[in-house]
LUMLOMI-854006 format. One record per residue (C-alpha): residue in one letter; x, y, z. Coordinates in pm, whole numbers, plus 50000, padded with zeros to 5 digits. Layout:
aXYZ;...
# end
This chain:
x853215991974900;x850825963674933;x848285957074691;x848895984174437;x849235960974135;x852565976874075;x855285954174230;x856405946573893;x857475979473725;x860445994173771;x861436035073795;x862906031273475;x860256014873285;x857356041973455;x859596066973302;x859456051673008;x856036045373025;x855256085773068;x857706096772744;x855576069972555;x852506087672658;x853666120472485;x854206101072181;x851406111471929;x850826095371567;x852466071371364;x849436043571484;x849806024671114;x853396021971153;x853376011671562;x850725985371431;x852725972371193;x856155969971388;x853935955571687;x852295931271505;x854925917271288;x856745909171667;x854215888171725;x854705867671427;x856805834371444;x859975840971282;x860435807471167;x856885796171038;x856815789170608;x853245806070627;x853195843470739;x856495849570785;x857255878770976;x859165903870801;x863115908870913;x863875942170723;x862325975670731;x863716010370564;x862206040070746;x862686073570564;x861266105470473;x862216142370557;x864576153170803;x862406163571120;x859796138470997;x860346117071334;x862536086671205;x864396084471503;x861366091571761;x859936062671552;x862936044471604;x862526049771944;x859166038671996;x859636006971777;x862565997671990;x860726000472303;x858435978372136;x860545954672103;x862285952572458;x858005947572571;x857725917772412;x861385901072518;x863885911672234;x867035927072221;x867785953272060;x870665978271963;x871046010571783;x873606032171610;x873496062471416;x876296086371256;x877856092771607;x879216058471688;x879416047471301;x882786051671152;x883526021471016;x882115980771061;x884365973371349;x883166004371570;x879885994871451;x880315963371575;x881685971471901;x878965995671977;x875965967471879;x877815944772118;x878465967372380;x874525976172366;x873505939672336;x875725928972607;x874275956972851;x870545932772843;x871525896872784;x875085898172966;x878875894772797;x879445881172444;x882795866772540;x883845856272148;x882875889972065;x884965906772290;x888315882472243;x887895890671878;x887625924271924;x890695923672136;x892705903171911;x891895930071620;x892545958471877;x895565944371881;x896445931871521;x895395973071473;x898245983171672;x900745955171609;x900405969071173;x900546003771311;x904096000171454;x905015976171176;x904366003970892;x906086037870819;x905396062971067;x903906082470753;x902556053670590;x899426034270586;x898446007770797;x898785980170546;x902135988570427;x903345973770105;x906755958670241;x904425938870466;x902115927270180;x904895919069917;x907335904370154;x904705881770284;x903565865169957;x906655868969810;x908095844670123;x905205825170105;x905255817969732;x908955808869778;x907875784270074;x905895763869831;x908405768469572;x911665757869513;x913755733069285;x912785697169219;x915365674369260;x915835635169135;x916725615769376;x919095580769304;x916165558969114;x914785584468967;x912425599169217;x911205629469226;x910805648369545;x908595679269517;x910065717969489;x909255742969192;x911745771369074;x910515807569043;x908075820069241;x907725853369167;x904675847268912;x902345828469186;x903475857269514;x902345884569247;x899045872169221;x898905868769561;x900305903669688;x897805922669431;x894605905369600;x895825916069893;x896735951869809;x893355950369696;x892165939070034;x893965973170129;x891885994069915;x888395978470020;x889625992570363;x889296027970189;x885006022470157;x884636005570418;x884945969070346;x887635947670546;x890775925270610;x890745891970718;x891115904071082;x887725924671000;x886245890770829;x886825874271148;x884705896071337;x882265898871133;x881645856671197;x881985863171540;x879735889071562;x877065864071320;x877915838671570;x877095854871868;x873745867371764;x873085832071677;x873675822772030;x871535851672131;x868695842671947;x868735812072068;x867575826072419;x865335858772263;x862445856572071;x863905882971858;x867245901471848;x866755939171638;x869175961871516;x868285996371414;x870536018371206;x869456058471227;x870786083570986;x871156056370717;x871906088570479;x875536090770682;x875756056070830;x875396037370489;x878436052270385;x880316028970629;x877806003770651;x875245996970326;x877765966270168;x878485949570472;x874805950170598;x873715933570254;x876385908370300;x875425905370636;x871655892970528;x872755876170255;x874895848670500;x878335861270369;x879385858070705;x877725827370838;x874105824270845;x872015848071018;x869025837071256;x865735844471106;x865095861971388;x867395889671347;x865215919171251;x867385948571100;x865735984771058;x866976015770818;x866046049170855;x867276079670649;x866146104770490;x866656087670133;x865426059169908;x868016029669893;x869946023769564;x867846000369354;x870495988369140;x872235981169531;x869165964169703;x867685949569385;x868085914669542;x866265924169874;x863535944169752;x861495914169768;x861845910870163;x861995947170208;x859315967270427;x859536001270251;x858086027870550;x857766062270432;x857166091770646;x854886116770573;x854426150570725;x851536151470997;x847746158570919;x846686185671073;x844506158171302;x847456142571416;x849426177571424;x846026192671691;x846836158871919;x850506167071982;x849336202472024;x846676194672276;x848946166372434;x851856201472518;x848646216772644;x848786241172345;x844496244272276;x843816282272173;x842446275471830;x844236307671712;x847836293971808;x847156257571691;x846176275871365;x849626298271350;x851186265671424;x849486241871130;x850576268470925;x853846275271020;x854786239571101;x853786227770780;x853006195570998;x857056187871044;x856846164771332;x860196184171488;x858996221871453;x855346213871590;x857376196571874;x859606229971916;x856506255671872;x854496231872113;x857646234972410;x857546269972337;x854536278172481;x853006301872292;x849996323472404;x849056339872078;x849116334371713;x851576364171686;x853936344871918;x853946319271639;x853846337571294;x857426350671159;x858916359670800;x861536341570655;x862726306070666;x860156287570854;x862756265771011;x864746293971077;x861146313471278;x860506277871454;x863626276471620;x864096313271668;x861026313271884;x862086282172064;x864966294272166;x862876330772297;x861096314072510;x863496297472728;x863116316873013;x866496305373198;x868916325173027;x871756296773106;x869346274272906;x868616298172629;x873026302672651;x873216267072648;x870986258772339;x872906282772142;x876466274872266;x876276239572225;x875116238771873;x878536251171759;x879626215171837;x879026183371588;x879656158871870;x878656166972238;x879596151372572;x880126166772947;x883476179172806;x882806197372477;x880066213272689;x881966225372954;x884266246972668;x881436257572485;x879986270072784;x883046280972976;x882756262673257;x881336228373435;x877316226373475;x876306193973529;x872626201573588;x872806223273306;x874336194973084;x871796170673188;x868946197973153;x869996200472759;x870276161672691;x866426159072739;x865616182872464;x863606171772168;x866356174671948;x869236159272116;x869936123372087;x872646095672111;x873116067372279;x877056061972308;x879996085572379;x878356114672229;x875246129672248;x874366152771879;x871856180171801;x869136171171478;x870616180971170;x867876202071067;x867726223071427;x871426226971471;x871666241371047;x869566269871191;x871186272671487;x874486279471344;x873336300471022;x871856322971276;x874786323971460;x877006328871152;x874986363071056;x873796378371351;x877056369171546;x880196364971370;x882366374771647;x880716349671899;x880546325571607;x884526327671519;x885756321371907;x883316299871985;x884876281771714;x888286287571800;x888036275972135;x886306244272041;x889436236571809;x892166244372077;x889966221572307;x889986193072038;x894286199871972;x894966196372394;x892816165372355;x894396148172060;x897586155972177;x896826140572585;x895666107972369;x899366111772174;x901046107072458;x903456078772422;x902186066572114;x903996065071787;x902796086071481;x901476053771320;x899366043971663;x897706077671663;x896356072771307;x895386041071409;x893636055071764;x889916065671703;x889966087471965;x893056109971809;x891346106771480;x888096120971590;x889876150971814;x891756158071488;x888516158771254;x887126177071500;x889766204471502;x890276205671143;x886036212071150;x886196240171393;x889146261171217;x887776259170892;x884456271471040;x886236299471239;x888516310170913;x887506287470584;x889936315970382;x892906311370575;x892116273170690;x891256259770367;x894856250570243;x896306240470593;x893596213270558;x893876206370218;x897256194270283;x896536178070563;x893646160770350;x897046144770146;x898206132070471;x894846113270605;x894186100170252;x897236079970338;x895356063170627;x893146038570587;x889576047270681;x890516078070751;x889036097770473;x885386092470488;x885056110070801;x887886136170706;x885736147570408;x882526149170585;x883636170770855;x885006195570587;x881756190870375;x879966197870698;x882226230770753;x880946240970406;x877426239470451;x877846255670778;x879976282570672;x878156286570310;x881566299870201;x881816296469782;x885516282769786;x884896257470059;x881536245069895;x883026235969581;x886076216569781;x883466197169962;x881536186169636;x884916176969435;x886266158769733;x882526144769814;x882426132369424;x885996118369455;x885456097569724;x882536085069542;x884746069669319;x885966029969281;x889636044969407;x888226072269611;x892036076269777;x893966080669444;x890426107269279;x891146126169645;x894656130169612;x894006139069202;x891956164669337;x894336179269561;x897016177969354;x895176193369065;x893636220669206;x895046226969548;x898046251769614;x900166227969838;x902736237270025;x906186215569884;x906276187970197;x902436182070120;x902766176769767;x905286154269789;x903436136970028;x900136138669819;x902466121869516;x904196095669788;x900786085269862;x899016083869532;x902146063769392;x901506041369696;x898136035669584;x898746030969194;x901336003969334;x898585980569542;x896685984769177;x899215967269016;x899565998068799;x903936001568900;x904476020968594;x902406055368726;x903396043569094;x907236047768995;x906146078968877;x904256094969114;x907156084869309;x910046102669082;x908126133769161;x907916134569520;x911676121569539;x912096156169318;x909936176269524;x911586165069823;x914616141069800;x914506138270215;x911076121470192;x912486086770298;x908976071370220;x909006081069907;x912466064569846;x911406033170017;x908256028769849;x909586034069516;x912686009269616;x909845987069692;x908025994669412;x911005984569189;x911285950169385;x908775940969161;x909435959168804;x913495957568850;x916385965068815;x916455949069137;x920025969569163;x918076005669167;x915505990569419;x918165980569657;x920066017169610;x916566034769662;x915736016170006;x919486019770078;x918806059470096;x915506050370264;x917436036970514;x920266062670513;x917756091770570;x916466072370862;x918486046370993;x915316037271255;x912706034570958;x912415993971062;x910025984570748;x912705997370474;x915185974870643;x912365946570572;x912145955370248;x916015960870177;x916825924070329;x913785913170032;x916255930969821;x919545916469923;x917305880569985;x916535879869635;x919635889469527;x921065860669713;x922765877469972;x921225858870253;x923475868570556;x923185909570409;x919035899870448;x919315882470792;x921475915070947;x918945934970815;x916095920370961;x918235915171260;x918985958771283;x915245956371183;x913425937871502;x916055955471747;x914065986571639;x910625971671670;x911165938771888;x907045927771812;x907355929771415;x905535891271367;x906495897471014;x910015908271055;x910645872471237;x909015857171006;x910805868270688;x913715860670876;x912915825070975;x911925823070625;x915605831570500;x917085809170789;x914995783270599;x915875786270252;x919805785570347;x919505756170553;x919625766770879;x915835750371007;x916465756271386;x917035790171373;x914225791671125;x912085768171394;x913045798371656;x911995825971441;x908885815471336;x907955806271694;x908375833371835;x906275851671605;x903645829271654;x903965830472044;x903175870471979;x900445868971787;x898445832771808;x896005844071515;x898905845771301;x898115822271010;x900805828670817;x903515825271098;x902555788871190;x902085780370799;x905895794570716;x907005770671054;x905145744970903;x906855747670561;x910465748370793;x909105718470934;x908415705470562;x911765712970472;x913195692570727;x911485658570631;x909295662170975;x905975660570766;x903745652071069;x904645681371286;x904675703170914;x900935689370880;x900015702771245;x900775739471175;x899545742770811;x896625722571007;x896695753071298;x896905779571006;x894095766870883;x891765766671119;x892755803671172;x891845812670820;x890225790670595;x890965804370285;x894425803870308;x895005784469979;x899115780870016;x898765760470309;x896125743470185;x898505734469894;x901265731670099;x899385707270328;x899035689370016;x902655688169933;x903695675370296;x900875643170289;x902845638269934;x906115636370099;x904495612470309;x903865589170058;x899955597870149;x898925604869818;x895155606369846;x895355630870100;x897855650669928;x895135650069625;x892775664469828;x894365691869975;x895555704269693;x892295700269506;x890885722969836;x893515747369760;x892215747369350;x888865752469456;x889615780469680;x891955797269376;x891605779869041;x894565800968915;x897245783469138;x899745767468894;x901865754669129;x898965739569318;x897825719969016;x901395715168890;x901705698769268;x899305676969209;x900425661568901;x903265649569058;x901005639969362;x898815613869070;x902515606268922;x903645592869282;x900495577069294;x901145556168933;x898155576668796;x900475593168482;x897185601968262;x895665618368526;x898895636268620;x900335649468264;x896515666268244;x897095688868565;x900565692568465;x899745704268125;x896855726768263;x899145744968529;x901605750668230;x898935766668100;x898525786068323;x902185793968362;x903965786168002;x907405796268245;x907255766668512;x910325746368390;x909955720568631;x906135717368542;x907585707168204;x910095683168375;x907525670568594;x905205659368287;x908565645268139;x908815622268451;x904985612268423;x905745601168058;x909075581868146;x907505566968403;x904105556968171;x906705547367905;x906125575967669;x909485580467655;x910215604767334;x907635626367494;x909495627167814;x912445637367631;x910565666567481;x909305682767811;x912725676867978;x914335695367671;x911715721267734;x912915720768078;x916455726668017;x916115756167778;x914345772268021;x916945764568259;x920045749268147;x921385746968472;x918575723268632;x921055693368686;x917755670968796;x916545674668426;x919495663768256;x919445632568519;x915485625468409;x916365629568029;x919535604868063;x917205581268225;x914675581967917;x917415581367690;x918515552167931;x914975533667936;x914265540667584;x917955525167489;x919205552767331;x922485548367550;x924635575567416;x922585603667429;x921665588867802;x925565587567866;x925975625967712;x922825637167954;x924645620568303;x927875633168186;x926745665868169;x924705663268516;x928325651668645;x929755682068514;x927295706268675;x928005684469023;x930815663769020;x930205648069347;x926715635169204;x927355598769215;x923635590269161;x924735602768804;x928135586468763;x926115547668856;x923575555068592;x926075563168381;x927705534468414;x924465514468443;x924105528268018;x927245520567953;x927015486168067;x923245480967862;x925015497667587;x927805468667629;x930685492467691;x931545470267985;x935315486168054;x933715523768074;x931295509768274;x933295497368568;x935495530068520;x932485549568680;x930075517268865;x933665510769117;x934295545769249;x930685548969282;x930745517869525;x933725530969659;x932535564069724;x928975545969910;x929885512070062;x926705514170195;x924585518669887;x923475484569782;x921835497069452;x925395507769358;x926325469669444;x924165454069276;x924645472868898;x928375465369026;x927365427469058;x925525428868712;x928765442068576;x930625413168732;x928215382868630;x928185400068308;x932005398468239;x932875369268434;x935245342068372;x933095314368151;x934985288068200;x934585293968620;x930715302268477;x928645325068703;x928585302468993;x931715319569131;x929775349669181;x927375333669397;x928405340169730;x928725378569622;x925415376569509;x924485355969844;x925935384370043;x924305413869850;x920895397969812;x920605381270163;x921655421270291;x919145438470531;x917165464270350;x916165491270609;x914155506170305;x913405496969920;x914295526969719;x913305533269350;x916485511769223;x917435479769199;x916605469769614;x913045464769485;x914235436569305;x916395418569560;x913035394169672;x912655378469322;x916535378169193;x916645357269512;x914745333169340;x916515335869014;x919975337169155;x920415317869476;x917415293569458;x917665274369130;x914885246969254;x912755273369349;x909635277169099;x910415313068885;x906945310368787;x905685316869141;x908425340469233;x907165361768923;x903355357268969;x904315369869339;x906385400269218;x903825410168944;x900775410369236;x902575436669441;x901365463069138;x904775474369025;x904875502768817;x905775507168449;x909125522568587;x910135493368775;x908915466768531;x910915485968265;x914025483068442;x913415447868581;x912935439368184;x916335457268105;x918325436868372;x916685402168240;x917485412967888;x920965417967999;x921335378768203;x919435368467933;x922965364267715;x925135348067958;x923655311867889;x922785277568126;x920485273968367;x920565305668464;x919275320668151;x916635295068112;x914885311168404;x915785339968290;x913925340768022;x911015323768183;x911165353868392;x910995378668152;x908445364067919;x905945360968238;x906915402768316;x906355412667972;x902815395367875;x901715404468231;x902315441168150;x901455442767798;x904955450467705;x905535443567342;x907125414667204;x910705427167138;x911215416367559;x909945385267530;
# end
């Protein structure tokens, strides 16, 4: 209609409008919420404040100040969400339900709900992966994973013919333990609430997306009601929330508590500062006569009854007002005064399907159209819609809940003056919840029901309503099912409040003091092992659930590292019940780590016996036969493994780990592909692919998907490292250096890391700066035998040559069997002309690998410098003959020949052999004698040319002490064979040695 000023408002906003004009009191704290909105939330002077903690009394009117302040804030532009204990269970639900609310005014958050899809996802991908009766992060996973990836960085260095040294470690076990107990700890943070890296991940999401939203809003505000329940879930992340943990926060993200108690100081110390403390008080009996008068509710006498009675509780004047009394005796009762407020509320509603309705539906924690329609026998819509506009019903997602305070006097009035109504009505409301959970079972696995909210909440639900209907006879059932979802993650929180709630609603003495010994273990650092301590302490379970209860807490002792009282919680539930194939797995797993690796592979060979379809003890069992080196026994069982559970990303990628390690990279290539093509946020399938890459010399494409992993998760320190070790490979050394200083920073513990990047400053010619991280990572790890070797090559290389020989001796006590160490200790024997100990070392390399004829020519390169010239050629010719190819081979051959020659004929008869060899096409210089070939040109073949040059030219190039050593050894040696030859020669030589400060016994 024309000109009535009103074209503007919506129906939704004059309905608003009208609620708001019922709202009486609270003008100091509207004021201050209104007024800090107006302030700029980036301005250094008056800053506006970002977060307030509302609390006071239950019935006080938190939430209707909630209310109002949010309304507030949608007036002047903002956005705003808000949860309470109905929709919080956890920070991803939370998250989902701020989105979903956020979304609803300022249109999709498209990250948001990709990340959310991808966990939904990752949720159900770990459920199938795990025992059906075993939680969702299921050791076999977390070992197998760091075991695998420890190996990948792992492995055995190896000298190649020259003396290089290509990168691989031995014995990984030391670095995947560290690795697999943070992450079992990551498990138990999923016990209080906190979160894996899929969980991180949306938490930067969610930051990121409010970034982008206040970007568009003046403010965005997120209120959190019930903060007594909610913080359960919530009070950690939210402080790491405002403290940037997960990216930084707008400043104009406002965040508002309310509960009915003070925040932990020793929790919020750090915030108190920016923290807007609002207390509630009771009304004054001014502000109590304006809600009065605003019901219509003026007869002095009744407003009396009511000041008095009321006690000025924002909710009971609300009730009494609705009520409509008429005299002061329709007010006054005896008795508990909440008790006589809602009594006489619930009198006079004079539609008796109301007054049924208000009673009915307080038997239920959660309400929707369904749980109402069983409460109240049948389908009322009107009815339904009737009850959601009552004072004391609120919610805002799936559920709609009665205040605590009016629904406690609901049902203890019930519970007295109607037992019989109060037991069916009970009865029926858990039959309702058991058809429900099991509709949502349908077609899911045992482990994807856990993992299902919805199934969770039905069975919480249930387990509420029988042990209100019979807490006697109900109280053990759900004590042993309490073993069972203390085996779940995340699980338990809500488990235990629905049977403390069943306590305080039933008031029964046995039930009460379960609720406070299960409330005070879950309280606890390890509230999962202090609940299932509890349980098995003082409950009487039945024999299945206390073998369970022992499976479990042995499970949990295990991801604490403590495997001595995880092996034996584990003994006892095998005794209890020796068809618990769990319990036989887990210990088998268990025992994986302690040993004898023989009784781990016999326990998760019953394991698999009891149940040949139990997919994650055939992961574990091909661990057991991997370690053992039975590599095809491993492959077949991963094989039997991912025919039972085609989507396992981990199963395929333990196997194209093992197709790795034994060689086969193609296979491996497959594996790990495929893994990655069914899960894309996979980090550590494209970092294992990336290590098969690695293996295979392709270090570009190896870079890409450590690269790929990386950008999925930052903090992934092994690729990092690994990274590292593929730019080494490269020859890129100053990349290499800092990767592997990135993957230092991100764990300072990682000997291998630093042990990598010793040999990364070795490569590099930079042997001070590599013997210090090689000497710190063997501090770290006094085991790492080819840390030890490693520093040995640093000091050959740097000279240091009796200090080589005493790491590589280290090295080979450790391991005798490490053939590259006895090839690096011949060569400093070799270098340092001690030529019979070098000859012992290489003969004993030759006997470890006889086809090692990088051994056999620098054997016969020492026996040569020794002047054993005959034993020489007995091993320098079939090491020619056995590489044709290899001119390093022909040239110590050649040496041997000038070196013996016929003096009358003199060396020039050699020439054209030398002409030949020297004149050769190099497709590469190696680390032998090839690097030479340019300037033995000059000394050989061009005896006009000017040596002096030649030398001046070689020395520029910045050869290393390893190659000026040896070029200093072969002068020495043509030194003695006289003429012209050894004139420049010598020249030679003398130039080399003053250049490089080598002493004067070269010159």
């Amino acid at each position: 209609m024309a000109g009535t000023g009103r074209r503007g408002r919506s129906r939704g906003e004059l309905i608003r409008q009208r609620a708001r004009a019922g709202f009486v009191g609270r003008r100091v704290q509207l004021s201050l919420f209104a007024e800090n909105l107006l302030k700029d939330p980036a301005a250094d002077a008056e800053q506006a404040d970002f977060l307030f903690h509302v609390h006071g009394l239950g019935g006080v009117g938190k939430s209707t100040l909630l209310r109002e302040w949010q309304e507030a804030a949608r007036r002047v532009g903002a956005v705003t969400a808000m949860v309470d204990e109905s929709e919080v269970h956890g920070v991803p639900q939370t998250l989902t339900e701020l989105v979903r609310q956020l979304a609803g005014q300022a249109g999709p958050l498209k990250e948001f709900d990709r990340a959310a899809e991808l966990y939904r996802r990752a949720q159900e991908t770990a459920a199938d992966s795990v025992p059906q009766d075993g939680p969702r992060a299921s050791p076999g996973e977390v070992s197998l994973s760091s075991r695998l990836v420890a190996q990948a960085a792992l492995g055995a260095a190896t000298v190649l013919p020259g003396g290089g040294l290509v990168a691989a470690m031995t014995s990984p076990d030391a670095a995947a333990q560290a690795v697999d107990r943070l992450r079992a700890a990551g498990a138990r943070a999923l016990d209080i609430g906190g979160g894996d890296a899929d969980v991180t991940r949306l938490n930067h999401v969610f930051v990121s997306e409010l970034g982008r939203l206040c970007e568009r809003h003046r403010w965005v505000v997120l209120f959190f009601d019930t903060w007594e329940r909610t913080g359960r879930y919530l009070d950690g992340w939210l402080r790491e929330l405002v403290l940037d943990s997960d990216g930084r926060l707008p400043p104009n993200v406002m965040v508002v508590l309310a509960g009915r108690d003070e925040l932990v100081e020793r929790d919020w110390a750090m915030l108190r500062g920016v923290l807007v403390d609002v207390p509630l008080e009771v009304f004054t009996p001014a502000e109590t006569r304006t809600l009065l008068a605003a019901r219509g509710v003026l007869e002095p006498a009744v407003v009396d009854a009511v000041l008095r009675l009321s006690m000025g509780l924002p909710l009971l004047v609300e009730l009494l007002a609705l009520a409509r009394p008429r005299t002061a005796e329709d007010v006054n009762g005896d008795g508990d005064v909440v008790d006589a407020v809602v009594e006489r509320f619930v009198r006079w509603i004079t539609d008796a399907r109301q007054r049924e309705a208000v009673v009915a539906c307080a038997v239920a924690r959660l309400l929707n159209e369904d749980v109402f329609a069983v409460a109240m026998s049948g389908e009322e819509r009107e009815l339904w819609q009737w009850l959601c506009r009552q004072p004391f019903v609120s919610g805002r997602g799936e559920f709609k809940q009665y205040h605590a305070v009016v629904r406690a006097s609901m049902m203890r009035q019930q519970r007295v003056h109607s037992p019989q109504r109060w037991t069916s009505a009970h009865l029926r409301l858990a039959e309702a919840h058991a058809a429900w959970r099991a509709e949502v079972a349908q077609g899911q696995t045992e482990a994807k029901r856990w993992a299902d909210h919805r199934w969770l909440r039905h069975l919480v639900e249930e387990t509420y309503h029988r042990l209100c209907a019979a807490p006697v006879a109900e109280l053990p059932a759900a004590l042993g099912q309490g073993a069972h979802v203390a085996g779940r993650e995340g699980a338990l929180p809500q488990w235990t409040d629905a049977l403390s709630q069943a306590a305080r609603d039933t008031g029964d003495p046995a039930l009460l003091a379960w609720a406070d010994r299960l409330q005070s273990a879950v309280a606890e650092e390890e509230p999962v092992c202090a609940f299932l301590t509890s349980v098995l302490v003082h409950a009487h379970l039945g024999t299945e659930d206390r073998a369970w209860a022992h499976t479990y807490r042995g499970l949990r002792h295990y991801y604490a590292g403590r495997d001595e009282e995880a092996i034996a919680d584990l003994d006892r539930a095998i005794a209890i019940d020796r068809s618990n194939a769990r319990a036989w797995a887990f210990r088998g797993n268990a025992r994986l780590w302690r040993g004898p690796l023989d009784q781990a592979l016999n326990d998760l060979k019953t394991a698999c016996d009891i149940d040949p379809a139990y997919s994650w003890a055939l992961t574990r069992r091909a661990e057991a036969h991997r370690r053992g080196g039975r590599f095809d026994q491993a492959i077949t069982d991963l094989t039997a493994s991912l025919e039972i559970a085609p989507g396992d990303v981990w199963a395929l990628v333990c196997r194209g780990t093992i197709h790795r390690q034994t060689g086969r990279i193609e296979e491996a290539i497959t594996d790990l592909t495929t893994a990655h093509g069914l899960d894309p946020k996979d980090a550590w399938a494209l970092a294992q692919r990336g290590e098969a890459h690695r293996t295979a010399a392709r270090y570009d494409q190896a870079i890409t998907d450590f690269t790929a992993a990386l950008a999925l998760n930052r903090n992934l320190a092994w690729a990092l490292g690994a990274r590292g070790v593929a730019h080494r490979q490269a020859g890129r050394y100053d990349e290499a250096i800092t990767d592997l200083t990135g993957a230092l920073a991100l764990n300072p513990n990682l000997a291998w890391a630093r042990g990598s990047r010793g040999i990364a400053h070795c490569q590099a010619d930079r042997y001070d700066e590599a013997v210090a991280d090689l000497t710190a990572a063997l501090a770290l790890d006094p085991t790492l035998a080819w840390a030890y070797g490693s520093r040995g090559v640093a000091h050959r290389q740097a000279g240091r040559y009796d200090a080589a020989v005493a790491d590589l001796t280290t090295t080979l006590e450790l391991d005798p069997t490490l053939a590259w160490a006895l090839r690096c200790r011949g060569l400093a024997h070799r270098q340092g002309r001690r030529y019979d100990e070098a000859v012992a070392d290489f003969t004993a390399a030759l006997a470890l690998d006889a086809e090692d004829s990088w051994s056999l020519g620098q054997r016969g390169l020492a026996r040569r410098q020794a002047g054993d010239f005959t034993a020489a050629r007995e091993d320098l010719e079939p090491a020619v003959a056995s590489h044709p190819g290899n001119l390093g081979y022909r040239f110590e051959k050649a040496m041997l020949d000038t070196l013996t020659c016929d003096l009358s004929s003199g060396p020039a008869a050699l020439l054209p052999h030398w002409r030949g060899l020297l004149h050769a096409p190099l497709q590469t210089v190696a680390e032998d004698a090839t690097r030479f070939f340019g300037l033995f040109r000059v000394l050989v073949l061009e005896p006009v040319a000017d040596v002096a040059r030649a030398t001046e030219e070689f020395l520029s190039d910045g050869p290393n002490h390893d190659a000026r050593t040896d070029l200093l050894h072969y002068l020495a040696e043509l030194s003695g064979i006289g003429g012209s030859l050894a004139l420049r020669v010598g020249e030679c030589r003398r130039i080399v040695a003053e250049r490089s400060d080598m002493g004067s016994e070269w010159v």
